[in-house]
TORTIVEX-367344 format. One record per atom (N, C-alpha, C): residue number from 1; residue in three letters; y, x, z. Coordinates in pm, whole numbers. Layout:
R  num  residu       v       u       w
R  NUM     ala       Y       X       Z
...
This chain:
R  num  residu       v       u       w
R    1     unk    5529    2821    -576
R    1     unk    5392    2870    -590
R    1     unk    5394    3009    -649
R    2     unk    5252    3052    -630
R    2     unk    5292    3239    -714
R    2     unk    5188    3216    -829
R    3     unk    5240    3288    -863
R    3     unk    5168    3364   -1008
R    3     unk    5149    3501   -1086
R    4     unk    5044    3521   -1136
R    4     unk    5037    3698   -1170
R    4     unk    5073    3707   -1361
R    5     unk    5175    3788   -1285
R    5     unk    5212    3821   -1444
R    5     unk    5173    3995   -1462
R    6     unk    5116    3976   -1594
R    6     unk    5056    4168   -1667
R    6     unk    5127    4175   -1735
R    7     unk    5167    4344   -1756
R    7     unk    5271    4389   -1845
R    7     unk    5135    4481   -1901
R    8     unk    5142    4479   -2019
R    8     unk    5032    4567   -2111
R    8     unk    5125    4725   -2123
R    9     unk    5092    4800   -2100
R    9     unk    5172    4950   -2145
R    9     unk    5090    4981   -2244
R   10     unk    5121    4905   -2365
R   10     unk    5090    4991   -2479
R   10     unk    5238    5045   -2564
R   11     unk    5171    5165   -2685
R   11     unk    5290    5258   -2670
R   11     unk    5302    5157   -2826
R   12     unk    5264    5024   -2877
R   12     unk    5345    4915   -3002
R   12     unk    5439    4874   -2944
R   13     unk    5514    4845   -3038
R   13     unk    5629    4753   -3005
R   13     unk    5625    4660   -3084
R   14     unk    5731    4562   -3052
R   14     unk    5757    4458   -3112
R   14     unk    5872    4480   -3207
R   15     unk    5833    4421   -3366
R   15     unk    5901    4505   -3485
R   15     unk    6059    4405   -3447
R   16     unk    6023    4295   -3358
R   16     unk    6125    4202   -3370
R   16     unk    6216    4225   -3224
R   17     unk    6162    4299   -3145
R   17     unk    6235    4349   -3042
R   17     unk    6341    4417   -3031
R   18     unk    6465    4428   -2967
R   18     unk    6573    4550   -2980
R   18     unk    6583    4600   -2875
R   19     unk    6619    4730   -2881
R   19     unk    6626    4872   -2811
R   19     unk    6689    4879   -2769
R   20     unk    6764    4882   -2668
R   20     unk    6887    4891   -2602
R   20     unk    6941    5021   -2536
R   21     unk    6823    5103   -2565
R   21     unk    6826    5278   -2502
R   21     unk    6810    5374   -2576
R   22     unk    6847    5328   -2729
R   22     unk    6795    5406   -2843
R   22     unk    6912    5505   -2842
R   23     unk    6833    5636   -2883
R   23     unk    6995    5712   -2951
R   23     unk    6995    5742   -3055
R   24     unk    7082    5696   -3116
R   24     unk    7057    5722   -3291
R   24     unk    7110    5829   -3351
R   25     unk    7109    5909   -3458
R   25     unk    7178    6033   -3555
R   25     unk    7313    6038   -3551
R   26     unk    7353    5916   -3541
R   26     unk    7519    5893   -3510
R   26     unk    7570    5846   -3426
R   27     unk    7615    5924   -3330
R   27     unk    7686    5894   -3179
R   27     unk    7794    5775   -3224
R   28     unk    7756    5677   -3164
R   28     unk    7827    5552   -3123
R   28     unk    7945    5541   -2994
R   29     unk    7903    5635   -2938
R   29     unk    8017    5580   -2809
R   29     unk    8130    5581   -2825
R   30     unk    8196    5508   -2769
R   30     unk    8373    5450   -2763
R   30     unk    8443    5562   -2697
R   31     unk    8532    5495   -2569
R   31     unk    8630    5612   -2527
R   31     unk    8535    5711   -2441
R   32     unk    8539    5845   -2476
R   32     unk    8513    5950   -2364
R   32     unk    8603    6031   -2278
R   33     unk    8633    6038   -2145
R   33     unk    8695    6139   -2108
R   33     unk    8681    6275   -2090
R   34     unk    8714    6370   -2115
R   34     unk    8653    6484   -2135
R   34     unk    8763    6570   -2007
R   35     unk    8704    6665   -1947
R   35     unk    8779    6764   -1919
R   35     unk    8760    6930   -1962
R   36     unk    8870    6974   -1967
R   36     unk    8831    7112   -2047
R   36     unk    8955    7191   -1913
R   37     unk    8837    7301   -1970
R   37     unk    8883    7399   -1829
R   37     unk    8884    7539   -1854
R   38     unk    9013    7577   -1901
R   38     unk    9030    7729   -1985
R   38     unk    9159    7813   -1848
R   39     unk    9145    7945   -1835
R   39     unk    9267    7955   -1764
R   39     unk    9378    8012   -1867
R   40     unk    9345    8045   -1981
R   40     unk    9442    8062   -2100
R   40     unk    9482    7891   -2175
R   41     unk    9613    7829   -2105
R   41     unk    9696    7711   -2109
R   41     unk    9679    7721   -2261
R   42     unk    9719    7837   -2325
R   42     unk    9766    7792   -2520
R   42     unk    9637    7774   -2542
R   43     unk    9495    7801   -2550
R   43     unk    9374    7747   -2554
R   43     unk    9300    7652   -2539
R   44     unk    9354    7617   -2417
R   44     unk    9363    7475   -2360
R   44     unk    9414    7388   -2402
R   45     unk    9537    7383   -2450
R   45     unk    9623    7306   -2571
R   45     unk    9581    7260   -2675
R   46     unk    9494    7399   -2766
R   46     unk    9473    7374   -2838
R   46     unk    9285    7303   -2862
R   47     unk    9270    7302   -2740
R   47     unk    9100    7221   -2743
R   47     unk    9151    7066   -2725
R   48     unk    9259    7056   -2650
R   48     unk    9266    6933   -2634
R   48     unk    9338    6869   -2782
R   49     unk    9404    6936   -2835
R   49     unk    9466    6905   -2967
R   49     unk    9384    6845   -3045
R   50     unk    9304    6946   -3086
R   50     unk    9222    6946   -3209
R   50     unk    9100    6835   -3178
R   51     unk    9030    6870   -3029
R   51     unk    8953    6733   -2998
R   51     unk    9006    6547   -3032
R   52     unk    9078    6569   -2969
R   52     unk    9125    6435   -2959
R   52     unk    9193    6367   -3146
R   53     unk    9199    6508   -3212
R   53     unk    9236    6474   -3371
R   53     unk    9100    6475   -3456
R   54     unk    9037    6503   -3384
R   54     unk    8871    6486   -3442
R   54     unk    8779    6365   -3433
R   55     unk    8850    6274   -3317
R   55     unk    8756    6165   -3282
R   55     unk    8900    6062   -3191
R   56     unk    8857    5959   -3227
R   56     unk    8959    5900   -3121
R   56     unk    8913    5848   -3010
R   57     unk    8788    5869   -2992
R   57     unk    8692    5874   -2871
R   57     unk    8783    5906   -2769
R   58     unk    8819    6082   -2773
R   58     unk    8827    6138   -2716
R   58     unk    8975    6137   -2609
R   59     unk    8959    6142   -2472
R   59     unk    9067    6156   -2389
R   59     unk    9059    6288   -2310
R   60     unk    9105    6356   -2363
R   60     unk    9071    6502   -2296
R   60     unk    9177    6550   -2200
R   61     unk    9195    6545   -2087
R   61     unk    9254    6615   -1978
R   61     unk    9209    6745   -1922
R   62     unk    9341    6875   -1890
R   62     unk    9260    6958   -1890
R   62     unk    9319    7011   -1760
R   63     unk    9316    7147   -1731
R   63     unk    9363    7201   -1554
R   63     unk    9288    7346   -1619
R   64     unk    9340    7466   -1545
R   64     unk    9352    7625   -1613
R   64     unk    9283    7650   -1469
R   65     unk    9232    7569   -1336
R   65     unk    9191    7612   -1221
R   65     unk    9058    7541   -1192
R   66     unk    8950    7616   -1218
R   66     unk    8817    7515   -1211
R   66     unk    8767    7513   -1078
R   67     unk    8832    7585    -997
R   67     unk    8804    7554    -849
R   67     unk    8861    7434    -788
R   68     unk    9015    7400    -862
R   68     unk    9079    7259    -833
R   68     unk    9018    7185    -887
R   69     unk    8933    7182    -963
R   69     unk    8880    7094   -1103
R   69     unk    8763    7023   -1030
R   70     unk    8708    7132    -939
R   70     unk    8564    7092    -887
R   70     unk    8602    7009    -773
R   71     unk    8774    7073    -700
R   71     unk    8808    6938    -568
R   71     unk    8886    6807    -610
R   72     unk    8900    6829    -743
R   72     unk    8950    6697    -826
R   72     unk    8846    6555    -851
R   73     unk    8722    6625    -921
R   73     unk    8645    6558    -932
R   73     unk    8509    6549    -770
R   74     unk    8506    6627    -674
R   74     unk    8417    6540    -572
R   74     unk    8539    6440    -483
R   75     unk    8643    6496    -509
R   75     unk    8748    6361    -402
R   75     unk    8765    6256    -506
R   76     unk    8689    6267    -628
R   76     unk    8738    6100    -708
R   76     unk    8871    6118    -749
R   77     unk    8938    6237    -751
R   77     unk    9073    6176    -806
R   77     unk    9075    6175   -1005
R   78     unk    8958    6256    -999
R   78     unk    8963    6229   -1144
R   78     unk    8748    6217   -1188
R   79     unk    8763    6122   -1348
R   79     unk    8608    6091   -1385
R   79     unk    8613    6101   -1458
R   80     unk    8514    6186   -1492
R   80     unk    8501    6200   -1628
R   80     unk    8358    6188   -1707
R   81     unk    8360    6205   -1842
R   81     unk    8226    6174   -1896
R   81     unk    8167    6299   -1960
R   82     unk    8247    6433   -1970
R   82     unk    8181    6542   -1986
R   82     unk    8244    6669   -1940
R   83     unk    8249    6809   -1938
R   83     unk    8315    6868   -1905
R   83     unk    8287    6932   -2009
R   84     unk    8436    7059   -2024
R   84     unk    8384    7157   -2159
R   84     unk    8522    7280   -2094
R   85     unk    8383    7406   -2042
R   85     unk    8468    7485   -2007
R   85     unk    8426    7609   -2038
R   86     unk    8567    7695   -1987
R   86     unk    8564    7838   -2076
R   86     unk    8456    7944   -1953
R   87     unk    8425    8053   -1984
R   87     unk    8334    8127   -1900
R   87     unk    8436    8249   -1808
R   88     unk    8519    8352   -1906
R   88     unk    8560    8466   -1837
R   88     unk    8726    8411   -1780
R   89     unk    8704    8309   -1624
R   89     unk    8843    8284   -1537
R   89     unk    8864    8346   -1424
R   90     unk    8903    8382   -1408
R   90     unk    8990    8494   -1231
R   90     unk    8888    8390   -1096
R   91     unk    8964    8292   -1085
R   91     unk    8937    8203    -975
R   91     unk    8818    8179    -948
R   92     unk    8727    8121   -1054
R   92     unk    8597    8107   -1048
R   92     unk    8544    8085   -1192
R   93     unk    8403    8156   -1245
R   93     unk    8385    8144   -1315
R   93     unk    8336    8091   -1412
R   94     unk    8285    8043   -1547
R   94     unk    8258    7924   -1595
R   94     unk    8097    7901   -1526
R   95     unk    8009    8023   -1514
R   95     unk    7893    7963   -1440
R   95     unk    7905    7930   -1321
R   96     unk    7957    7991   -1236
R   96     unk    8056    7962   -1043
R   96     unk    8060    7794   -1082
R   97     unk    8155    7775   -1175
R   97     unk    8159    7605   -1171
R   97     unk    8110    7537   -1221
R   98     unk    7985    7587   -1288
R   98     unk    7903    7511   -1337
R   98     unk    7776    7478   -1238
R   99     unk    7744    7590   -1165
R   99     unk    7694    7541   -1021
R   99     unk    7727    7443    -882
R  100     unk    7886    7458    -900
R  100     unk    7928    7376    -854
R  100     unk    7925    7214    -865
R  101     unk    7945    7191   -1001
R  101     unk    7917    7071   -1029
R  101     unk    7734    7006   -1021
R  102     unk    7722    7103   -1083
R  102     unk    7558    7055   -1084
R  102     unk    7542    7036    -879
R  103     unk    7589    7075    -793
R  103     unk    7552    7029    -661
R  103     unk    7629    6896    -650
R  104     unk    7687    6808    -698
R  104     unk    7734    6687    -672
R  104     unk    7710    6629    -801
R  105     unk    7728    6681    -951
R  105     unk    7714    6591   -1028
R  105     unk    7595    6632   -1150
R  106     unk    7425    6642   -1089
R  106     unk    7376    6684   -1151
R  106     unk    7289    6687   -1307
R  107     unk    7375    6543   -1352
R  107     unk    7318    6513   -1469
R  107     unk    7460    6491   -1585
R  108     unk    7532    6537   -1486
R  108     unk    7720    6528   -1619
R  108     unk    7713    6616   -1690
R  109     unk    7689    6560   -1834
R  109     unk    7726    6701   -1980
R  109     unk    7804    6850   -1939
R  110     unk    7814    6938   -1953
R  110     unk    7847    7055   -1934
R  110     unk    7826    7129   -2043
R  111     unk    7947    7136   -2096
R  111     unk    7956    7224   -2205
R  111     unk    8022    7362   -2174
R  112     unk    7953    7509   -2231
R  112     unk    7985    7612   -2170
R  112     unk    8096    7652   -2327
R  113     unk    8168    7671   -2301
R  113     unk    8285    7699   -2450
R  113     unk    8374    7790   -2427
R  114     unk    8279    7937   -2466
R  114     unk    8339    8086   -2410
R  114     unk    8363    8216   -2522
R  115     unk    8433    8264   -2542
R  115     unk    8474    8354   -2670
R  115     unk    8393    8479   -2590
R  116     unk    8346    8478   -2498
R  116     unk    8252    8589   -2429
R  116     unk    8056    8581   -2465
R  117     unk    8041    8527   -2576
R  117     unk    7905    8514   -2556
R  117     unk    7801    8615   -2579
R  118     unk    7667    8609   -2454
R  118     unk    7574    8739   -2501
R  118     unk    7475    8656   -2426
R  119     unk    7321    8694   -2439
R  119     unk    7209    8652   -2404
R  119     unk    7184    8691   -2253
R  120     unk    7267    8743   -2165
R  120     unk    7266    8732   -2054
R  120     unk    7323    8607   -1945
R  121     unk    7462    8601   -2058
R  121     unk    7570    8434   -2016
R  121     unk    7497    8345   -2047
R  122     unk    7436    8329   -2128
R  122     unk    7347    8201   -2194
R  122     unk    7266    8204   -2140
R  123     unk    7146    8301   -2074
R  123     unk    7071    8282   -2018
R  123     unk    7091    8240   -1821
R  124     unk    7222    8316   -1793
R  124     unk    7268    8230   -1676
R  124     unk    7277    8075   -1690
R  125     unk    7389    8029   -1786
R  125     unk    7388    7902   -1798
R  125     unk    7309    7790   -1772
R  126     unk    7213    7860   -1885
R  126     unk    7070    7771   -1898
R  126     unk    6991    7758   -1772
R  127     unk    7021    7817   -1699
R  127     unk    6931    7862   -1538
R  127     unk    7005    7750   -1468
R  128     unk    7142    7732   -1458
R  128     unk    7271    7667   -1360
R  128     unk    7228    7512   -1425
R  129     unk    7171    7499   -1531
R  129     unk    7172    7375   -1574
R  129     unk    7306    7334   -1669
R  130     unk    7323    7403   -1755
R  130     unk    7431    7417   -1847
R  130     unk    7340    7290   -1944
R  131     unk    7427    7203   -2012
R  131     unk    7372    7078   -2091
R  131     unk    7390    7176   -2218
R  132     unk    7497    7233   -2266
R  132     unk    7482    7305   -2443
R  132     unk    7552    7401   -2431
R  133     unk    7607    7516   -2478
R  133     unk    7630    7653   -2489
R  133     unk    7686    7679   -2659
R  134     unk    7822    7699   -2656
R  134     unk    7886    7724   -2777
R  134     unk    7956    7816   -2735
R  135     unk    7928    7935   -2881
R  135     unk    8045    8060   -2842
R  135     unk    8157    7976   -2942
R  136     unk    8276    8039   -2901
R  136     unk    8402    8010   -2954
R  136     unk    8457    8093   -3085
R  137     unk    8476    8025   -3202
R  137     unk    8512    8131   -3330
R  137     unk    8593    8106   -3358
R  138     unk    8683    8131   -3442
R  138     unk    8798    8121   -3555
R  138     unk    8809    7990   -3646
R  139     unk    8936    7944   -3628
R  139     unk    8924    7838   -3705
R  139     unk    8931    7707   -3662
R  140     unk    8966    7601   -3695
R  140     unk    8962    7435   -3673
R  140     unk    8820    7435   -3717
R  141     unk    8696    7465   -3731
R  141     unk    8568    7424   -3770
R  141     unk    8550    7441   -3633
R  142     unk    8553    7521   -3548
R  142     unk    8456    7530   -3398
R  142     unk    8493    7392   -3350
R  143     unk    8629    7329   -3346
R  143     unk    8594    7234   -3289
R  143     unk    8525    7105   -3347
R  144     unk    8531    7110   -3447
R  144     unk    8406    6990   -3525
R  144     unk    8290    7016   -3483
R  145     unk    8240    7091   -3435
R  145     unk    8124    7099   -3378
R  145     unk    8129    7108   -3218
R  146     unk    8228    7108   -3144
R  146     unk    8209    7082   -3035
R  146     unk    8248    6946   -3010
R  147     unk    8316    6856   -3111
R  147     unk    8327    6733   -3123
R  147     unk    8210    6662   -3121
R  148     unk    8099    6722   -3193
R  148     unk    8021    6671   -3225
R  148     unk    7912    6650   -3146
R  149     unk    7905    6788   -3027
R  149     unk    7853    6801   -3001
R  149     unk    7860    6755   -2834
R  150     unk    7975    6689   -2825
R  150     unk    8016    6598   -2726
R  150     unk    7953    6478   -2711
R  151     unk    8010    6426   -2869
R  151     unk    7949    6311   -2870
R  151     unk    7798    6219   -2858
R  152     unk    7700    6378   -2890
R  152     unk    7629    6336   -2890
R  152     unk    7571    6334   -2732
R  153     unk    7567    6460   -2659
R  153     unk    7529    6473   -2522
R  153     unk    7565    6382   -2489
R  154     unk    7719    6310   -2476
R  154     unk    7798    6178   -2379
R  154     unk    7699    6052   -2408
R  155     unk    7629    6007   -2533
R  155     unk    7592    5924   -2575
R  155     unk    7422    5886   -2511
R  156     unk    7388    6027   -2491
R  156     unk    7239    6018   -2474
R  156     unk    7237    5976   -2296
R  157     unk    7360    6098   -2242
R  157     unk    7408    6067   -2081
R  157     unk    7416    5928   -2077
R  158     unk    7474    5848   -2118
R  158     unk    7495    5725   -2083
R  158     unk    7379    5620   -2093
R  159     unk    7307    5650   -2216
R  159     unk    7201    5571   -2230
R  159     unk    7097    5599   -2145
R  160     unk    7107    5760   -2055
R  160     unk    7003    5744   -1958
R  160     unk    7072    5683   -1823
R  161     unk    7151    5672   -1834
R  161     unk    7239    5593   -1713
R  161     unk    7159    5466   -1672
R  162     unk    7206    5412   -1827
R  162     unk    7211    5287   -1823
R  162     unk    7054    5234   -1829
R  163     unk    6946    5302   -1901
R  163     unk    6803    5265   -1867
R  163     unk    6761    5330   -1690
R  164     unk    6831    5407   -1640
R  164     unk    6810    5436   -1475
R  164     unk    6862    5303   -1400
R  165     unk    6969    5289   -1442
R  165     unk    7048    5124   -1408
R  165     unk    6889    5010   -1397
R  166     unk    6901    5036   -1521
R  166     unk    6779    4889   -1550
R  166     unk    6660    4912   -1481
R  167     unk    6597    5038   -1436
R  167     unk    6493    5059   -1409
R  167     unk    6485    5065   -1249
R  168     unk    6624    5060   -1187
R  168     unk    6630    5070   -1025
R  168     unk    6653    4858   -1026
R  169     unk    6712    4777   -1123
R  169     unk    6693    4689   -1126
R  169     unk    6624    4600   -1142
R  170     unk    6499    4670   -1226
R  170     unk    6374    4584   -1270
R  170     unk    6273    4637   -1127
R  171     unk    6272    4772   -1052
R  171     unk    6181    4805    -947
R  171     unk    6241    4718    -819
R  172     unk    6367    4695    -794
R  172     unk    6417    4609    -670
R  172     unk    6377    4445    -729
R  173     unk    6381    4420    -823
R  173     unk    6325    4269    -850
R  173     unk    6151    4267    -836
R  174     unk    6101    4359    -880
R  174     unk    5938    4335    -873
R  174     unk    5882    4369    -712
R  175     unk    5931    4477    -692
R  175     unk    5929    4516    -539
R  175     unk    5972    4410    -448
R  176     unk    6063    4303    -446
R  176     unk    6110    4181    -328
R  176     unk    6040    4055    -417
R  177     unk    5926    4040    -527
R  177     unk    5904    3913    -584
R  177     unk    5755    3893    -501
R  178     unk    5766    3767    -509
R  178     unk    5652    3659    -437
R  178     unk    5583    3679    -494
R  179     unk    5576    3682    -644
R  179     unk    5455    3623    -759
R  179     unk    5405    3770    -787
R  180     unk    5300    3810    -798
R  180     unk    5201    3930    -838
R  180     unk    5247    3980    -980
R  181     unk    5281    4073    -962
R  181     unk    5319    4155   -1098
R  181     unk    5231    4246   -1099
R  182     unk    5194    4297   -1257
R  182     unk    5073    4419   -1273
R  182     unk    5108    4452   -1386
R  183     unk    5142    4609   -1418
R  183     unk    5142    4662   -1540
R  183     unk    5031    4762   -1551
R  184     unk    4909    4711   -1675
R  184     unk    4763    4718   -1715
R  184     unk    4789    4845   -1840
R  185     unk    4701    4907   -1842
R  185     unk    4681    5060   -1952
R  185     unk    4620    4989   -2023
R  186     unk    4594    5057   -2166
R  186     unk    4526    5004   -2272
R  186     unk    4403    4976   -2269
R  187     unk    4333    5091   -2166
R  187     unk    4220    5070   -2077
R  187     unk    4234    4968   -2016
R  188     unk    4266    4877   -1969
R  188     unk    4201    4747   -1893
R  188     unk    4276    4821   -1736
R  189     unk    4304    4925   -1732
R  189     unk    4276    4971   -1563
R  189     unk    4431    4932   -1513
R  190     unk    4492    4913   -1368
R  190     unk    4573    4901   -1310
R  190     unk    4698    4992   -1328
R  191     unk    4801    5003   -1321
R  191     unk    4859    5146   -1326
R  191     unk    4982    5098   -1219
R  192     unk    4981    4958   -1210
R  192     unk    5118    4942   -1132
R  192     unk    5035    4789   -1059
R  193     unk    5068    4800    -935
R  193     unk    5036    4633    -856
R  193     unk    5162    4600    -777
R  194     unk    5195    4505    -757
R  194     unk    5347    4464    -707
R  194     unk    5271    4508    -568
R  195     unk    5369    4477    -427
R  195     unk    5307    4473    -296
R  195     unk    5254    4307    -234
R  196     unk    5277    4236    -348
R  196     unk    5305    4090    -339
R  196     unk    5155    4080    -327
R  197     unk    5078    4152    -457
R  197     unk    4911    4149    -475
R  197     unk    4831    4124    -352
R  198     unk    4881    4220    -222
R  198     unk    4728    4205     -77
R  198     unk    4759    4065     -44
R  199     unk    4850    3984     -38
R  199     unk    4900    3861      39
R  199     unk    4802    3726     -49
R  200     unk    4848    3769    -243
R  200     unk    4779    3642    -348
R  200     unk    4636    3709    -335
R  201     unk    4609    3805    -385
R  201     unk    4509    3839    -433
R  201     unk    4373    3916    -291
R  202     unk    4443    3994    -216
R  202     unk    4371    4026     -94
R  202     unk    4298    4172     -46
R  203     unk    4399    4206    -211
R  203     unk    4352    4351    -208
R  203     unk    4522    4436    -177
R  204     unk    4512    4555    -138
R  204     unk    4571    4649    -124
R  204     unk    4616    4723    -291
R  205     unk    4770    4757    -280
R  205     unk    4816    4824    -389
R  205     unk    4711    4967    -426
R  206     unk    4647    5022    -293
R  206     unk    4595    5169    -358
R  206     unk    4462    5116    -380
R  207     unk    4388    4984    -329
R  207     unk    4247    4965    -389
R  207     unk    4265    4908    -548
R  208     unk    4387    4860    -593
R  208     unk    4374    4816    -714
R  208     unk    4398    4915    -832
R  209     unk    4520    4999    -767
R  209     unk    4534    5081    -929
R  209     unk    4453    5163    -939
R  210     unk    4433    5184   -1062
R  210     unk    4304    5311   -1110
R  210     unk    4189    5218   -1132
R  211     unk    4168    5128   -1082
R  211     unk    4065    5054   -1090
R  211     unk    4073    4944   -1243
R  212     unk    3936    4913   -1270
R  212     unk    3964    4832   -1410
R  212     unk    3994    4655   -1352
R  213     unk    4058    4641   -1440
R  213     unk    4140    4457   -1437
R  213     unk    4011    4372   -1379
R  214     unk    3876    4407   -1488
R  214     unk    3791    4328   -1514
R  214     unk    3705    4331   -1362
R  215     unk    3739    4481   -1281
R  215     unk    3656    4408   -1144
R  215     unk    3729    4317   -1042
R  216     unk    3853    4257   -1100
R  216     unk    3921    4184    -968
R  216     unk    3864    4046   -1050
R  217     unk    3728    3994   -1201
R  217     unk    3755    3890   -1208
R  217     unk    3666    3801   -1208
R  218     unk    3615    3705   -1109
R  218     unk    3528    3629   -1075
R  218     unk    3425    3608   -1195
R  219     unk    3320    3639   -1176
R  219     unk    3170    3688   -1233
R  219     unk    3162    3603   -1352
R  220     unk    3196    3455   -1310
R  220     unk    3182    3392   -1428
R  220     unk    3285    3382   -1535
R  221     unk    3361    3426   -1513
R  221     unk    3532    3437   -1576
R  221     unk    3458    3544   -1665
R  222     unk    3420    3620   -1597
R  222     unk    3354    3772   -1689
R  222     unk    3288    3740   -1799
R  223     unk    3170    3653   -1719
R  223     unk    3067    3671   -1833
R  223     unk    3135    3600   -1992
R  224     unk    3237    3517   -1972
R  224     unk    3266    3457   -2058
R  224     unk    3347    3511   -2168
């Protein structure tokens, strides 16, 4: 038999409910793979050094050729969970491959990590879809903050993964269900009708939303 179930979209929650998409002040995530992409090798060495002694998260693999880097990762031979690369390389350059990626992988962290920085590079970046932008300084402190600043981008990436996951899973379950689903505004009005609704109910998905709950409900139901 069917039945209509309402989802209320109000913006309370339930104090007893848990979050499963939260991101909190302190990056939680486990192993990350990172790739770093410098064409100066002793640089490279030393990002992967110091990263991976900063967090044990971290699995950092690196390559001095970001044009191989870009046919590494669309043939699958390598995955990763962020990238962190340098800007001034011969072959191609850190924005060249940062465009690159963004055409196959347009929501992967991208960290721009360049001893060249000026408000023209940064402002390219930011255009290419660069995720964060660190100039490179002196010292084992730069990388505590690009540690940090890994962790947190990788953490938030994943959690939108994983609520996109749930949300292509909860729209293919309501979208193929028998029983009438409706998610109602605080207003009373429609905002979502399954397609299930014209078959139980006899109306059409575009005559119901926008419209208030209370006119789909038999007069005397109302008055009461």
């Amino acid at each position: 038999s069917s039945h209509t179930t309402m989802l209320n979209n109000s913006t309370e929650s339930n104090p007893g409910e848990r979050t499963d998409h939260s991101v909190t002040d302190q990056p939680t995530v486990k192993e990350i793979t990172v790739l770093a992409v410098d064409d100066d090798s002793s640089l490279l060495d030393l990002t992967k050094t110091f990263l991976e002694r900063e967090s044990d998260s971290f699995d950092v693999i690196t390559d001095t050729r970001a044009d191989k880097a870009v046919s590494k990762l669309v043939e699958g031979e390598i995955a990763v969970d962020a990238i962190v690369s340098d800007y001034d390389m011969p072959a191609m350059s850190g924005i060249d491959f940062l465009e690159s990626i963004r055409e196959e992988f347009p929501d992967l962290p991208f960290i721009l990590f360049t001893g060249k920085g000026s408000e023209e590079i940064a402002s390219d970046a930011i255009s290419a879809g660069v995720t964060d932008y660190l100039q490179k300084g002196t010292g084992s402190s730069q990388y505590s903050v690009l540690s940090n600043r890994l962790l947190n981008v990788v953490e938030k990436y994943r959690a939108n993964q994983q609520l996109e996951r749930s949300e292509r899973k909860f729209s293919k379950l309501v979208e193929n269900s028998s029983d009438q689903i409706s998610i109602v505004s605080e207003e009373g009005r429609f905002e979502y009708v399954s397609p299930s609704s014209e078959h139980i109910l006899g109306y059409s998905q575009d005559e119901m939303v926008g419209d208030s709950v209370f006119n789909f409900v038999h007069p005397d139901d109302r008055q009461e």
